[in-house]
C-alpha positions in Angstrom: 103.6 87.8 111.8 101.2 86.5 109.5 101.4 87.2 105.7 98.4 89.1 105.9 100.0 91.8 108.4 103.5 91.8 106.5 101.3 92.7 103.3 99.3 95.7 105.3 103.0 96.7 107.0 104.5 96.9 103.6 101.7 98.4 102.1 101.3 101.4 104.9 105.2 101.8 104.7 105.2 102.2 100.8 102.1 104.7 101.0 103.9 106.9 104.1 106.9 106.9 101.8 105.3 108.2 98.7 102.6 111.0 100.5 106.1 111.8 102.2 108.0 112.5 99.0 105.0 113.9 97.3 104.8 116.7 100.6 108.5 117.7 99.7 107.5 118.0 96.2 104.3 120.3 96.5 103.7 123.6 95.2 102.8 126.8 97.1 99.2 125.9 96.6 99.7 122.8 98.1 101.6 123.8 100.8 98.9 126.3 101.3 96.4 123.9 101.5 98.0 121.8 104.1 98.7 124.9 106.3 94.8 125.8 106.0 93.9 122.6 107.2 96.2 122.5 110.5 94.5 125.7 111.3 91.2 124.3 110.5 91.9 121.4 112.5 93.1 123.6 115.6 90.1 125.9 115.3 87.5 122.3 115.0 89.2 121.3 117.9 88.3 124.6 120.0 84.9 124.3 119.0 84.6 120.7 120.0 86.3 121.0 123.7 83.3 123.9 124.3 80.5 121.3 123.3 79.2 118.6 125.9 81.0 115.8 126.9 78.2 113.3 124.8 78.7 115.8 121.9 82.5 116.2 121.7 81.9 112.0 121.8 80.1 112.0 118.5 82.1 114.4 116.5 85.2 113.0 118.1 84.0 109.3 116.8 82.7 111.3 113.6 86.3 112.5 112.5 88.0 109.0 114.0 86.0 107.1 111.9 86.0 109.1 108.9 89.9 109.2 109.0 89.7 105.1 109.3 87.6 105.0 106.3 89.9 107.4 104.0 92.9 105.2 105.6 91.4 102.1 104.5 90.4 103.3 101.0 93.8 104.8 100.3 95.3 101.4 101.2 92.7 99.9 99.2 93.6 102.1 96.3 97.4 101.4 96.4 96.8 97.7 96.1 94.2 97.7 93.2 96.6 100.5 91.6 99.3 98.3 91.6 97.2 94.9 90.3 95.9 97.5 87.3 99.8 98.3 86.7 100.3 94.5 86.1 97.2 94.3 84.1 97.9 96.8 81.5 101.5 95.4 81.4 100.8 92.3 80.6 98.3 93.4 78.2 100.9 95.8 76.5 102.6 92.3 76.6 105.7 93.9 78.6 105.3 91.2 81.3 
């Protein structure tokens, strides 16, 4: 395995960890919210299965992608999070 792909392994385990702890800390707003959008997803689902096969393609690619992309940011986001974390700390002279 290549350093690259430990980093990305690491870095997807870390991020599953914490969205997993912060799940078992929400509120009943936030548990609300995920519970809407499992029904959403069920209902968008329905609605694409009655579309045509080349349109159930696009949307189906539509959602894919647009779930690789918010992957891919929040991934990107951890990372610079944690390079701004040893910024301000060695600014604050604590490193």
């Amino acid at each position: 395995m290549e350093k690259s792909e430990i980093f990305e392994s690491v870095i997807r385990e870390l991020t599953e960890t914490a969205i997993e702890k912060r799940k078992e800390a929400l509120d009943d707003s936030g548990l609300q919210l995920y519970a809407e959008v499992k029904a959403l997803s069920s209902q968008a689902q329905e609605i694409v299965k009655s579309l045509p096969e080349d349109q159930q393609k696009i949307l189906t690619d539509y959602f894919e992608k647009t779930n690789l992309i918010a992957d891919h940011e929040c991934q990107h986001l951890y990372v610079q999070g944690a390079k701004d974390c040893v910024e301000l700390l060695k600014k604050l002279g604590a490193l």
